[in-house]
N, C-alpha and C positions, 0 to 999 in steps of 0.2 A: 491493547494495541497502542504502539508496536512494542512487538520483542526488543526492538535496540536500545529502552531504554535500560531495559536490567541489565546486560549484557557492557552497554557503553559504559553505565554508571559505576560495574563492580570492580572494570579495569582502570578508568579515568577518575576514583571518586579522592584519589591524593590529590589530585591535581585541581579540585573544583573547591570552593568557599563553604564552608556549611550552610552559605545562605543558599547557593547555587544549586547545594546538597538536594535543600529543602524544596528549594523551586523544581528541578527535574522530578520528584518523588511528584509534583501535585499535577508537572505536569502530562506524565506519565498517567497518571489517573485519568486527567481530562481530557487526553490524545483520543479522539475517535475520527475512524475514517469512513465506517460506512453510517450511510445516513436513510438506508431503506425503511429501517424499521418504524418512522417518523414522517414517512411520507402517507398523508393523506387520502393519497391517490387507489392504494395498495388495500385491499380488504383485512381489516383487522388477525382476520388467521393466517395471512401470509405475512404482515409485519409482526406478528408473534415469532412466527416460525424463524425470520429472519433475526430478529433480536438474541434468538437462543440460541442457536448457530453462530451469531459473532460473538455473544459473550462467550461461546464455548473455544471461539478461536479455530474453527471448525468448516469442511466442506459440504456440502448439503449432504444427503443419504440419497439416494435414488429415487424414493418413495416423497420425499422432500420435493426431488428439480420436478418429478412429473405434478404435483401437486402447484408447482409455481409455473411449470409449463402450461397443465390446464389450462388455467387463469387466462395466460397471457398469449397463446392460441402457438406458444415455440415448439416444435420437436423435440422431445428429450431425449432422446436415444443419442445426437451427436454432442450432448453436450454434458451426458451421461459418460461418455466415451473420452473425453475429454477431460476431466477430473480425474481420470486415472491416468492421465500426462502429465499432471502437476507439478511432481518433481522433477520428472526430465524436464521439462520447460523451462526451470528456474536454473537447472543447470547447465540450460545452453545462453540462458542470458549470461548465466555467471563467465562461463566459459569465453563469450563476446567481451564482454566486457576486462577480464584478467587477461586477456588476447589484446585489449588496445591500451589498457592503462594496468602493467605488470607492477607496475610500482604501489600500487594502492594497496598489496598485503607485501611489501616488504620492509624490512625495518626503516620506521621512517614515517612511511604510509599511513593513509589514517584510516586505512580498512587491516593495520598490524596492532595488536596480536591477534588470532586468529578469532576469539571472540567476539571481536569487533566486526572480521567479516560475517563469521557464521549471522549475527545479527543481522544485518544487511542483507544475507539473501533470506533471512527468513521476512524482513518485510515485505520481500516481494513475493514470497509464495501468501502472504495475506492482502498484498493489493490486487494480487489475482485473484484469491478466494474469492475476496468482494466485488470483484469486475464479473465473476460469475454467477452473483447469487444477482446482479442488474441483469446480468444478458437471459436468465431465467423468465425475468420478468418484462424483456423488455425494457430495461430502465439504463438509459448510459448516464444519467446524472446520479450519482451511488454515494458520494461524501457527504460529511455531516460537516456543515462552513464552520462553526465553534470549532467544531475537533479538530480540524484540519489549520485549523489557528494554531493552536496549541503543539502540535504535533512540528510545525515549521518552527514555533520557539524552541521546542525539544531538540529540533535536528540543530538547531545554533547554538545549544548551549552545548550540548555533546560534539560539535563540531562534525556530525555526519558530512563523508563528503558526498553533498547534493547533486553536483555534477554526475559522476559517476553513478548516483543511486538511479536517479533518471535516464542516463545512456542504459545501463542493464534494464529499466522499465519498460523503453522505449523494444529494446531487442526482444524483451520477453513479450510484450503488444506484437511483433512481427512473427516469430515463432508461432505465439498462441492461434494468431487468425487462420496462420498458414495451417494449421494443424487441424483446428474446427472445420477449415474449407475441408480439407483432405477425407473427415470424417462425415463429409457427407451435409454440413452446415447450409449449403448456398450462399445466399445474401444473406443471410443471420450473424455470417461469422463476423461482418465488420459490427456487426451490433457490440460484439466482445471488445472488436478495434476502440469504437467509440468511447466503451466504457475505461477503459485503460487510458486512450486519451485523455479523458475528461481528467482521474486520478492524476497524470502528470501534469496536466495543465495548472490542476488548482495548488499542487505540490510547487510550482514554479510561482503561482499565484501570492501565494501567501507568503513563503522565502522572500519575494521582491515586498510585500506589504513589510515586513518584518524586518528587515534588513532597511526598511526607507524609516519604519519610529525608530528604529535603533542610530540613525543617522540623526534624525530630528532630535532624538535626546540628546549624545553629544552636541550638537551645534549649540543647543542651549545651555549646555553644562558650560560649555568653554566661555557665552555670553556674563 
């Protein structure tokens, strides 16, 4: 996690320093965004289960949400229902989002050539995975703070456009809730909201962290 960085680095790797080379490979390694499997809070066999599911890159199994459902006293059934909207979900943020900013996959764009975008919407179908292996559990706080460090130097060194990664997050958060409500969710569905929120937030979080020592450095460079 994430896809963009293999995808960014096979089309962009002329254009990066071998130092830059070496730094995206480590930090591609260290990029984690969900951080369930390390909360305390979570009974040992459910932060298993969740560990193996995200290194698998993976949406729970059925057999999975009701066992995380259990626990945490949610309904499974609308959010069982709900995973198998996955892709259309990602493809109506996509579609929101190439609807207001068409320039982002045309030549030029930094969602062109098209392996750039495909990477792109594939992060969003794993910031959704993980906003649902929270809402499972009840948990809208789901990032790992290290990972999500590293993951914002990732998207600057590859120059993801951040903007736009977060307008399609934000649209694929309004789609998802609306879709959990529809399937029968209640008041659970913003639990999904929240967790998506939280992901965009610390995504903006850490961009403004990282973009302020990247300013701090320069200043000092030029003293």
């Amino acid at each position: 996690m994430p896809d963009s960085s293999q995808d960014f680095e096979k089309q962009g790797g002329s254009s990066v320093s071998s130092a830059s080379a070496e730094r995206i490979k480590q930090l591609a390694r260290n990029s984690k965004v969900c951080g369930l499997s390390g909360d305390p809070s979570l009974p040992e066999t459910l932060r298993d289960l969740i560990h193996e599911a995200d290194q698998s890159k993976r949406l729970l199994s059925d057999e999975e949400i009701q066992e995380c459902c259990d626990w945490s006293g949610l309904e499974a059934a609308p959010l069982t229902a709900l995973q198998r909207q996955v892709s259309d979900l990602v493809d109506q943020a996509r579609a929101d989002l190439l609807s207001e900013q068409p320039q982002l996959v045309q030549p030029g764009g930094k969602l062109f050539p098209q392996d750039r975008a495909d990477a792109c919407w594939r992060d969003c179908f794993h910031f959704l995975r993980v906003s649902i292996y929270g809402t499972a559990l009840r948990k809208s706080d789901v990032t790992d703070s290290e990972g999500m460090q590293c993951l914002a130097e990732l998207y600057a060194l590859l120059d993801v456009p951040v903007p736009g990664l977060l307008l399609a997050l934000d649209r694929l958060r309004l789609h998802s809730v609306a879709s959990y409500s529809r399937l029968g969710a209640g008041a659970n569905a913003e639990a999904l909201g929240d967790a998506l929120s939280h992901l965009g937030n610390m995504i903006r979080k850490e961009m403004k962290r990282h973009d302020g020592s990247q300013r701090e450095s320069s200043e000092a460079d030029i003293k």
